[in-house]
Each structure stands twice: as C-alpha cells, then as structure tokens.
TORDREN-185637 format. One line per field, with one value per residue: residue number from 1; residue in three letters; chain; z, y, x of N, C-alpha, C in turn. Coordinates in steps of 0.2 Angstrom, whole numbers. Atoms other than C-alpha are relative to their C-alpha. Layout:
N
k <- NUM ...
r <- ALA ...
c <- A ...
n.pz <- Z ...
n.py <- Y ...
n.px <- X ...
ca.pz <- Z ...
ca.py <- Y ...
ca.px <- X ...
c.pz <- Z ...
c.py <- Y ...
c.px <- X ...
% end
This chain:
306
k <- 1 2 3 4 5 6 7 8 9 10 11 12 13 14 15 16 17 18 19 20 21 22 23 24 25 26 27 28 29 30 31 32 33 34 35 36 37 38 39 40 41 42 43 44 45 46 47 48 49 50 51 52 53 54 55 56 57 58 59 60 61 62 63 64 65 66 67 68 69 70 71 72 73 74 75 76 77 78 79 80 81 82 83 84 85 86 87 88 89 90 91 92 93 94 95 96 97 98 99 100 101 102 103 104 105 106 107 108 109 110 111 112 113 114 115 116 117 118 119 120 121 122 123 124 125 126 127 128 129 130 131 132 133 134 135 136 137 138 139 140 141 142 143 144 145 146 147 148 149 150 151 152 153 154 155 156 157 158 159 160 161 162 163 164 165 166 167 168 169 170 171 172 173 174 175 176 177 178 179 180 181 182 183 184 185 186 187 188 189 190 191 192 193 194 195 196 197 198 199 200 201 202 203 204 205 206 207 208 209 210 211 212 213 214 215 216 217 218 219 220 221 222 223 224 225 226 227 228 229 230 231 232 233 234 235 236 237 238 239 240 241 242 243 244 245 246 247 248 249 250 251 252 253 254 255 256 257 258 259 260 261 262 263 264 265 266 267 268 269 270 271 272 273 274 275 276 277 278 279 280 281 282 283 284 285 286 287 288 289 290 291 292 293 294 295 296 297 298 299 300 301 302 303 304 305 306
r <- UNK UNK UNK UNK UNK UNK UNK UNK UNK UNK UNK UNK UNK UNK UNK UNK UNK UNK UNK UNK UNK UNK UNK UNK UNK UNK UNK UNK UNK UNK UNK UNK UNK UNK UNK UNK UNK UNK UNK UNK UNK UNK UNK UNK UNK UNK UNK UNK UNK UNK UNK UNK UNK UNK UNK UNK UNK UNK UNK UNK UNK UNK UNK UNK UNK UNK UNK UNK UNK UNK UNK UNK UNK UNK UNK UNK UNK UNK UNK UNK UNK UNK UNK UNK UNK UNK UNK UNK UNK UNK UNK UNK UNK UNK UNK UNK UNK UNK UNK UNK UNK UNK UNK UNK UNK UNK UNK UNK UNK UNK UNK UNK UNK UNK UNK UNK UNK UNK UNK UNK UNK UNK UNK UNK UNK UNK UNK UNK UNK UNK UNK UNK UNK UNK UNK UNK UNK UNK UNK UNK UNK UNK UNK UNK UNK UNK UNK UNK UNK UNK UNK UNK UNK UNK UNK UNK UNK UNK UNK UNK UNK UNK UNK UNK UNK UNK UNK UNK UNK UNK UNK UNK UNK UNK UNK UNK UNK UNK UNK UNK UNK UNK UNK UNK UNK UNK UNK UNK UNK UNK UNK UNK UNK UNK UNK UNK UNK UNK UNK UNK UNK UNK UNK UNK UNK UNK UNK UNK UNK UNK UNK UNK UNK UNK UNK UNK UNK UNK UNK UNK UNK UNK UNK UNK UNK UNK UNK UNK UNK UNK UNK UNK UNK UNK UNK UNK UNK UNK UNK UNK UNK UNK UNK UNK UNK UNK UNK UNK UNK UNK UNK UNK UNK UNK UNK UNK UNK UNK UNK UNK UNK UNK UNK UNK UNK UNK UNK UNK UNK UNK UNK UNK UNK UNK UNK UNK UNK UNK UNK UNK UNK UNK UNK UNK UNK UNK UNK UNK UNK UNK UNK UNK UNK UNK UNK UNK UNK UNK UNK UNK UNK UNK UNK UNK UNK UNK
c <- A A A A A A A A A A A A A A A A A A A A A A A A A A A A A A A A A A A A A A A A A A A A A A A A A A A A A A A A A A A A A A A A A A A A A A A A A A A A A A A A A A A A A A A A A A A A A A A A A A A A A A A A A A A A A A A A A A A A A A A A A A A A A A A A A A A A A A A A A A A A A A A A A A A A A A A A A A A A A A A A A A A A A A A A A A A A A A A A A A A A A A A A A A A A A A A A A A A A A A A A A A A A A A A A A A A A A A A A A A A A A A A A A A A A A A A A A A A A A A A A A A A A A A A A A A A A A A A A A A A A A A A A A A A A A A A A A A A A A A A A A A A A A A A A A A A A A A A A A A A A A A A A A A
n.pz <- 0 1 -3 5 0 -2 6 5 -3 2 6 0 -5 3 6 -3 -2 9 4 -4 4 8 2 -1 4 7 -2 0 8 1 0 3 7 0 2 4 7 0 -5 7 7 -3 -3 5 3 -5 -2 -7 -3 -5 2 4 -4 -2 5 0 -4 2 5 -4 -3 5 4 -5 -3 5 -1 -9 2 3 -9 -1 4 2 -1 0 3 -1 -5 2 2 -4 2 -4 -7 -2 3 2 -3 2 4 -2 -3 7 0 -4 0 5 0 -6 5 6 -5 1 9 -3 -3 2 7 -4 -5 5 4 -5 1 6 -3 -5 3 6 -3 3 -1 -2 -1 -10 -1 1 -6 -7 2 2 -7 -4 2 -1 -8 -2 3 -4 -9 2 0 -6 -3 6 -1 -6 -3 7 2 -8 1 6 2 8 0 -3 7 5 -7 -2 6 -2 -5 1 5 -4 -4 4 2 -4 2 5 -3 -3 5 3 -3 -3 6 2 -7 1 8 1 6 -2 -5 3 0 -6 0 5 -3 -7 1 4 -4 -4 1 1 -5 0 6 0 -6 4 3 -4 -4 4 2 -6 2 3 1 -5 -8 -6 -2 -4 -9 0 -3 3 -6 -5 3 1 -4 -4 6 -1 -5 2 -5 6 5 -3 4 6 6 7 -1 2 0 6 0 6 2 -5 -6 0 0 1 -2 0 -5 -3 -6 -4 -7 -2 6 -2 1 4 5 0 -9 2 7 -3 -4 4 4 -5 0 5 -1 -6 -2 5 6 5 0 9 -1 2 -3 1 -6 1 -6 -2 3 7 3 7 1 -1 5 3 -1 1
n.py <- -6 -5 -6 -4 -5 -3 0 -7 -7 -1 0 -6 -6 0 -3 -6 -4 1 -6 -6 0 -4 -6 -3 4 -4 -7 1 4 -6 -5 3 0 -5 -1 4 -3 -3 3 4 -4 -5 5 2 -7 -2 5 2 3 0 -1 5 5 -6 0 6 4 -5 2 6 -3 -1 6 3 -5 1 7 1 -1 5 6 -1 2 7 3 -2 2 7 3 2 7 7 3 -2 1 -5 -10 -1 -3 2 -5 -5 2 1 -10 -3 4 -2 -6 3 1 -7 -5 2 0 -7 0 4 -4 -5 1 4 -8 -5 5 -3 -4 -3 2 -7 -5 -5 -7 -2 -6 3 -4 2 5 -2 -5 4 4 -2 0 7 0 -4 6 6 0 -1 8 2 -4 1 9 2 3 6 6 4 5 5 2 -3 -7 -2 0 -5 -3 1 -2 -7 -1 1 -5 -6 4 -2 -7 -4 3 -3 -8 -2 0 -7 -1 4 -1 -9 -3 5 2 8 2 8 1 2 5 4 -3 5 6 -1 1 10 5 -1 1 10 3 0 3 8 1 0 5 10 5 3 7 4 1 4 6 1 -1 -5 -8 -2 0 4 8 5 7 -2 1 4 2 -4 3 7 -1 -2 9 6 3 5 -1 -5 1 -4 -5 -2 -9 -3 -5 -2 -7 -3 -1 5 5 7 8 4 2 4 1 9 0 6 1 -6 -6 -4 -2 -5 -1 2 -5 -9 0 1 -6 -4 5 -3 -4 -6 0 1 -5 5 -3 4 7 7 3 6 2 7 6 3 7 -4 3 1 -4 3 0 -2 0 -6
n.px <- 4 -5 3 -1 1 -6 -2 2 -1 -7 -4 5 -6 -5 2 5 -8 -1 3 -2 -7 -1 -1 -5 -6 -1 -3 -10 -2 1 -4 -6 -1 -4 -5 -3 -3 -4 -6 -4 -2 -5 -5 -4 -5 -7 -4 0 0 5 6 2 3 6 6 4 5 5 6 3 7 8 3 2 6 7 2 2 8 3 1 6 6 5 3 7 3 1 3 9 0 2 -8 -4 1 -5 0 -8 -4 -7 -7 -5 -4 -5 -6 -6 -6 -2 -3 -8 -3 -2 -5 -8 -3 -5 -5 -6 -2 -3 -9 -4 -2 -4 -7 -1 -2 -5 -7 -1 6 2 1 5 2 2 6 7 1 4 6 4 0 7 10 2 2 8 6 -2 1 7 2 -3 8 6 0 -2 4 1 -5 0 7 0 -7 1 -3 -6 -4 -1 1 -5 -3 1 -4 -11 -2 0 -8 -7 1 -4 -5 0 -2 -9 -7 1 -4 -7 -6 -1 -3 -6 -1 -1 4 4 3 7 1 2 7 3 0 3 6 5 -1 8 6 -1 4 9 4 0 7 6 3 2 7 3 1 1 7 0 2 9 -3 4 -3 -6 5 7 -3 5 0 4 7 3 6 4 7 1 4 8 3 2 -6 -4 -5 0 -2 -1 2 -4 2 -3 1 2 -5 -4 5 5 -2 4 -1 4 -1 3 -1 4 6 3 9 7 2 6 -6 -1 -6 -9 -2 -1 -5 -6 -1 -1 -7 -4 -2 -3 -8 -3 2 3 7 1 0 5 1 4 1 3 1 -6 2 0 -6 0 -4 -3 -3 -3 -8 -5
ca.pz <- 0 -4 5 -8 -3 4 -10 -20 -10 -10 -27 -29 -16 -28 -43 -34 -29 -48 -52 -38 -46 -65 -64 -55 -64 -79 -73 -69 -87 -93 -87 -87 -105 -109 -103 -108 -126 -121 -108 -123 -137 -123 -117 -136 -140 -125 -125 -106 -101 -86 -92 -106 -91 -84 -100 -103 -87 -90 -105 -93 -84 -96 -104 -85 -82 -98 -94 -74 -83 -96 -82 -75 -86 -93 -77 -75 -90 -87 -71 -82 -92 -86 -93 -82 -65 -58 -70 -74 -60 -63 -77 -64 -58 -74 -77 -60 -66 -83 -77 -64 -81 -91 -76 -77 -96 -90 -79 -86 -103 -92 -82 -101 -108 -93 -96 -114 -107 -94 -105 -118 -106 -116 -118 -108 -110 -89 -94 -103 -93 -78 -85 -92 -74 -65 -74 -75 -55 -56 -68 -57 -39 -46 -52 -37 -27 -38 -35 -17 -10 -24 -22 -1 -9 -27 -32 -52 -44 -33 -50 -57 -41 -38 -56 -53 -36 -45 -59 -45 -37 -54 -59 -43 -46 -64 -56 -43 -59 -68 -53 -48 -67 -68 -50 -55 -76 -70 -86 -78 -66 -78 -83 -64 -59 -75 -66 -48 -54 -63 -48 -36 -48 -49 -32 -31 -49 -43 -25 -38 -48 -34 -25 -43 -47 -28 -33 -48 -45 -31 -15 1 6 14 34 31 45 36 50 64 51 50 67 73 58 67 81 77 89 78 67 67 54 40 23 6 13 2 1 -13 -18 -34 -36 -22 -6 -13 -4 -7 2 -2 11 17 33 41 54 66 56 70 65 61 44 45 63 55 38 49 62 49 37 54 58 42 41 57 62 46 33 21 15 -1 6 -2 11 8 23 24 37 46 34 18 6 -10 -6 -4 -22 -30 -39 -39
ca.py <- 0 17 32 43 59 64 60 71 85 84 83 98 109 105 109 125 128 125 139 152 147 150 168 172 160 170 186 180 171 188 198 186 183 200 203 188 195 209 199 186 197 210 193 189 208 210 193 190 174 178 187 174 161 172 174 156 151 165 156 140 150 154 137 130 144 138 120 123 133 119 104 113 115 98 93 102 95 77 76 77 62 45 37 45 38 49 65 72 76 69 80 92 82 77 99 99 85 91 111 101 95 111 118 106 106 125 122 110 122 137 125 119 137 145 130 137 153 155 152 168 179 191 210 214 231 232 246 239 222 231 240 225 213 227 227 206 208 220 206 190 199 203 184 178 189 181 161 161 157 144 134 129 119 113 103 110 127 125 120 135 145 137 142 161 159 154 166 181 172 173 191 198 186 196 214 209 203 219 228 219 219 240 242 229 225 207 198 181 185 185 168 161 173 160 145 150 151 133 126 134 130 110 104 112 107 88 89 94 81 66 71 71 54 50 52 44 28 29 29 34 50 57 53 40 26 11 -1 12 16 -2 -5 9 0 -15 -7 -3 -14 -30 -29 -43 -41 -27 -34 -25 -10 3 25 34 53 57 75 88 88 73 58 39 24 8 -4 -22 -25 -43 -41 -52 -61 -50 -34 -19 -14 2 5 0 9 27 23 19 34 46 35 41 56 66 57 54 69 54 61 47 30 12 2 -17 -24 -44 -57 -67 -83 -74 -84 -78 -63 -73 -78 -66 -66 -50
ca.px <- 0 7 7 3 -4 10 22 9 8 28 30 17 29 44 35 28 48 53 42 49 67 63 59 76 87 80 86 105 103 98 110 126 121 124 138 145 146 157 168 172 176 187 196 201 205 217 224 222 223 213 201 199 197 185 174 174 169 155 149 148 135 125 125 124 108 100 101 96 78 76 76 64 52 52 52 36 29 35 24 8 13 6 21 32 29 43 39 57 64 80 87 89 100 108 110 120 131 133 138 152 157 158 167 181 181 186 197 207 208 214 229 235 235 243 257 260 260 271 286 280 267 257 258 242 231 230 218 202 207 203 187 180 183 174 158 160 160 144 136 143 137 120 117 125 110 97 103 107 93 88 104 98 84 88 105 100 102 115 126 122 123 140 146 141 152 169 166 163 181 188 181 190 206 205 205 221 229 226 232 246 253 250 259 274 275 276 268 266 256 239 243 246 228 222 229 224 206 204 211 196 186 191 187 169 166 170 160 146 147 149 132 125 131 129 109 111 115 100 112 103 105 120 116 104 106 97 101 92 77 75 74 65 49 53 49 30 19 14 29 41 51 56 63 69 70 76 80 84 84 74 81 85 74 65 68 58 58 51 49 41 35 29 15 6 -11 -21 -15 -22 -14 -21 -14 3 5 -3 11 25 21 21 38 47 39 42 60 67 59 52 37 34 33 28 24 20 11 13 6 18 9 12 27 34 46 58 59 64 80 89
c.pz <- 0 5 -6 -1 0 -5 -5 0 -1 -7 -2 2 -7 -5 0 0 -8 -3 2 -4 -5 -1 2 -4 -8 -2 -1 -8 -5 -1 0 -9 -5 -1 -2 -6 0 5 -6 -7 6 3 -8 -4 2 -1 7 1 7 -1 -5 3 2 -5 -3 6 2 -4 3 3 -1 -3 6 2 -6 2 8 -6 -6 4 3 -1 -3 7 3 -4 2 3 -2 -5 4 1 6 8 6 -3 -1 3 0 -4 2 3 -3 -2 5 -1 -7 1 5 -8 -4 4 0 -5 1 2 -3 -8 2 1 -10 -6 4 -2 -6 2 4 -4 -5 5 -6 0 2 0 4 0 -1 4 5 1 -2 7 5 -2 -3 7 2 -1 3 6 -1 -1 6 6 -1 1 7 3 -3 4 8 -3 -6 -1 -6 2 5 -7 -1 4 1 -6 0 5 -3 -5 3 2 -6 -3 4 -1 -7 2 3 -6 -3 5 0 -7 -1 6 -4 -8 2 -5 0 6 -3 -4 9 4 -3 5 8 0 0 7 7 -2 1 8 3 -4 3 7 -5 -1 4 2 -6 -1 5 -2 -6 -2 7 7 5 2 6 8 2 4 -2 7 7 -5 0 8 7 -6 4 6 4 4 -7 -8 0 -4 -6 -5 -6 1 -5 -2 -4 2 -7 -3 8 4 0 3 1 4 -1 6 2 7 0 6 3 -4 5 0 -3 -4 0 3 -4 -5 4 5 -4 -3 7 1 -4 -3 3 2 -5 -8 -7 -1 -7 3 -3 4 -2 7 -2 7 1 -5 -7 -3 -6 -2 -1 -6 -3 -2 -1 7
c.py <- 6 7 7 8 4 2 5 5 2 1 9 6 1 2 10 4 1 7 7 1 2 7 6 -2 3 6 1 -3 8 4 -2 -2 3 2 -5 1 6 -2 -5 4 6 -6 -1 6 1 -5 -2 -6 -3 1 -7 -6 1 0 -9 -3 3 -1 -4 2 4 -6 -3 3 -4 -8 -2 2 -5 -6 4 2 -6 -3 1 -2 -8 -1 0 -6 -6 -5 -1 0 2 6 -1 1 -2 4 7 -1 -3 6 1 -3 3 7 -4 -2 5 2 -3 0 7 1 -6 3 4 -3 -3 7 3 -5 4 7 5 2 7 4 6 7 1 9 0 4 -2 -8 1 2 -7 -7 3 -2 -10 -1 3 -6 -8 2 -1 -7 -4 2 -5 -8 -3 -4 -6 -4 -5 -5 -3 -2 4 8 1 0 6 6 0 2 5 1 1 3 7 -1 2 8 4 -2 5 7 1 -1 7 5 0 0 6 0 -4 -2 -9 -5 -8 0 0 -7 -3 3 -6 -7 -2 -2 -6 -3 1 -3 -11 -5 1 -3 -8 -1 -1 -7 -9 0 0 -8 -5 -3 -3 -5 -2 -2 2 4 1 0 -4 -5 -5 -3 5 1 -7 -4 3 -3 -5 1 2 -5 -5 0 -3 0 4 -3 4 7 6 9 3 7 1 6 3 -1 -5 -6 -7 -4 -5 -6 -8 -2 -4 3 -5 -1 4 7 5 5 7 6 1 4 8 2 1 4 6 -2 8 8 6 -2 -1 5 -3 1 -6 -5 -4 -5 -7 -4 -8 -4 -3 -7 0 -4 4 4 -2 -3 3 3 4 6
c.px <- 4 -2 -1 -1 4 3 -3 1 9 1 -5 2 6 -1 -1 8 4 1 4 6 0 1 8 6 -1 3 7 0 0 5 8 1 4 5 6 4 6 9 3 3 6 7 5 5 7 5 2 -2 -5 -5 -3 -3 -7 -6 -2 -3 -7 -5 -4 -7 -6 -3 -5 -7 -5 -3 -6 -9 -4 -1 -5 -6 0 -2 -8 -5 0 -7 -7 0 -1 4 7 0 3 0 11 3 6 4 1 6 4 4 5 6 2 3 5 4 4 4 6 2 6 6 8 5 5 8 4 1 4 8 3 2 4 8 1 -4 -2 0 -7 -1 -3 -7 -8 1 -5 -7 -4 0 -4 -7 0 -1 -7 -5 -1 -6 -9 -4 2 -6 -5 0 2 -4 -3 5 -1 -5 0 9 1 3 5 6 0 2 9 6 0 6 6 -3 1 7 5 0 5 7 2 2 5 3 3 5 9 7 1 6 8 3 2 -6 -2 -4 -9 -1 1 -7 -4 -1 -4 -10 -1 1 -4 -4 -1 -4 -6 -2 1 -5 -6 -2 0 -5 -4 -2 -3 -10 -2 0 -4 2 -5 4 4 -5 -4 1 -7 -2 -4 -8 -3 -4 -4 -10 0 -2 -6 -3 -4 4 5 3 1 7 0 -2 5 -1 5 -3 -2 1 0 -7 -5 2 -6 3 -6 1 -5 -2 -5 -3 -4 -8 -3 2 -3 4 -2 5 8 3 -3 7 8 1 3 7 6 -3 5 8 2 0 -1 -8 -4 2 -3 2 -3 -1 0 0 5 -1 2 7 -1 7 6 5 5 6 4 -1
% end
C-alpha cells in the first residue's frame, strides 16, 4: 500500500519551488548573457589569459543557467505524463552534473594554456582588462543575489549558483591581476591569476558532480542510518520483521523509500501503515513512502532473484 498523498503533495511543493526558481534563474541568465558578449570578445582583443578564463567560465554559466531553466520546465511537463511515473525530475540532476562537467572542461583548458604561457606571457592592455573585470564583478554579484537562495533547496540550482560563485572568485582574481601587473609589469602574473582560478574552480566542480552521481546511482541520502530506520519500523507494535528495505533521492529535497514489513495475522494494517508513514515522516523527513504490509503466513518474497 502506498502512501501517496504525501508523496503528491511533495512533489506539488517541488513543482511550486521550480516555479519560484525560473523567474530568478532567468534574470541572472539575462544579465550574465549579456555581458558575456562583451567579456568574450574583450578577453580575445586583449589577449588575457585571465580574463579569457573568466569569460569562458561565464559562457559556462549561461550554458549552466539555460540548462538549470530547461530541467525545469520539462520537469514540469514530465509530471503530467502517465508514462512517467517519476515525472522528470531527474534532469535536474543530470543539469547539475553536466555544469560540474563544463566547469572542469574549463578548468582543465585554463591549467593547459597558462602552461604554454608562462614560457611567452602576453603583452596585456591592464587598462580595458581592468574595466571590463569590474563590470563582469557587477554582472557575477548581481546573479549571485538572484541564486542564493535557490541553491539551499535545489542541487540544479546550486550547480548553477556554484558556477556564478567561481566566476565572482575569478572576476576579482582578474582585477588583482590587472592591478598587480599595472603596479609591478610582471607579465606572468595574468597567466598564474588564470591557473589559480581553474584550480578553485576543480574541487567544487567535482564535490558537484559526486552528489550528482551519488543520486544517480540511487544511493541513500547522505546521513541515512538504514540499520536504525530499520529497526526503529521493526519497532512498530505487531511488526516482526522489515525486509527490502530501500531509500533513494529522486532530485533535491525529494527523498523515497520503499519498504516491506511482516505483521502479526491479527494486525491492524491500518494502525501499522498510519504509524510507519508518521515513523518516516516526522524522524526521518520521508514524505513518499511504499509500504508493503505482509502477514507473518504470507510466502513468496523470498523468491525473487535480484
């Protein structure tokens, strides 16, 4: 027996949270777009390295903004297909793994050009460098405002949230460069600025993508103690034993369990499945339970071979 209300109502909130996201993720997509255009064309005039890093890890976050707003919408649409007995919520969690990926494509370009680099460094023009990292810092803090709050409750928007961060990291990185090459004429210091970046950006872009993949191969959720949830179930009066029990995360804030539980033949299965949902609700934050009630007389589960 399912508990399904719940589970609806849940997926109903996440839907509803979706919505609250798109209109801001359009804004920061909006306004980094923008200036994307002039941060990519001022990177390839100057020939900065830095800057160059900086506007491509800026495309990342437009590509990463688009994809976070289309995950969204399909997974809005999925949830009305009959089909899709999960709806889409998944490829928000395929967008978060896929901008971890853009991010190290990034960074791994950045530490293989600064390599090349260091040996020739480029004549930089510190001035429009400088002029064009400030107003990428305006366009960064601005989207950064606008995902912050999003990123405590979607993984989709924390990816994209998290890619804003290290582009704000590498925008100011950009400006000490500028600086620091006007004050000093040292000309390696806008490829090491370049490498410093990639190498922030590498071990967030990988946290990223481990709790991605963590969710994708349907792991329980970080902190999960199985073996007390099992036998805090087994604990339910006229339950004697809980088999196949199993807790995944469907995208962020969603999490499912499905679950077997043996009862004595004079239980009262209602009793048992109101107690068991309350159970996983309130200590546990499992709002989507499938509950399979079986008598103690009951044979078969047994079989099955996988």
């Amino acid at each position: 027996m399912t508990e399904g209300r719940a589970g609806h109502d849940h997926g109903h909130s996440h839907l509803s949270a979706g919505a609250r996201h798109r209109g801001r993720l359009t804004v920061a997509l909006a306004v980094l777009a923008a200036f994307m255009v002039v941060e990519v064309v001022g990177g390839l005039v100057t020939g900065s390295l830095a800057l160059l890093s900086d506007a491509a890890h800026m495309l990342t976050d437009v590509v990463g903004l688009g994809m976070a707003l289309a995950a969204i919408h399909l997974a809005a649409r999925g949830s009305q297909r009959t089909d899709r007995t999960f709806g889409l919520y998944r490829l928000e969690i395929l967008a978060g793994l896929a901008n971890a990926v853009l991010l190290l494509g990034v960074a791994a370009y950045v530490l293989v050009e600064a390599v090349r680099r260091f040996g020739d460094p480029a004549d930089i023009p510190v001035g429009t460098v400088l002029v064009i990292a400030v107003l990428g810092l305006g366009a960064n803090l601005v989207a950064f405002a606008l995902l912050r709050k999003g990123a405590k409750e979607s993984l989709n928007v924390e990816g994209a949230y998290l890619e804003v961060l290290a582009d704000t990291v590498g925008s100011v990185g950009v400006i000490a460069s500028a600086v620091l090459l006007q004050l000093t004429g040292w000309r390696w210091v806008d490829p090491a600025v370049g490498v410093a970046i990639a190498l922030w950006i590498a071990p967030r872009s990988l946290r990223l993508a481990g709790r991605a993949i963590h969710i994708l191969v349907q792991a329980a959720p970080p902190g999960t103690d199985l073996d007390a949830m099992q036998d805090d179930l087994r604990g339910l009066a006229d339950v004697v034993e809980v088999h196949d029990l199993h807790v995944w995360t469907l995208t962020s804030d969603m999490e499912v369990l499905s679950a077997h539980l043996v009862v004595e033949l004079s239980a009262d299965h209602h009793r048992v499945l109101d107690e068991a949902r309350d159970l996983l609700r309130d200590r546990y934050g499992i709002g989507h339970a499938t509950l399979q009630i079986e008598p103690t007389d009951h044979r078969g589960c047994a079989e099955v071979g996988w």
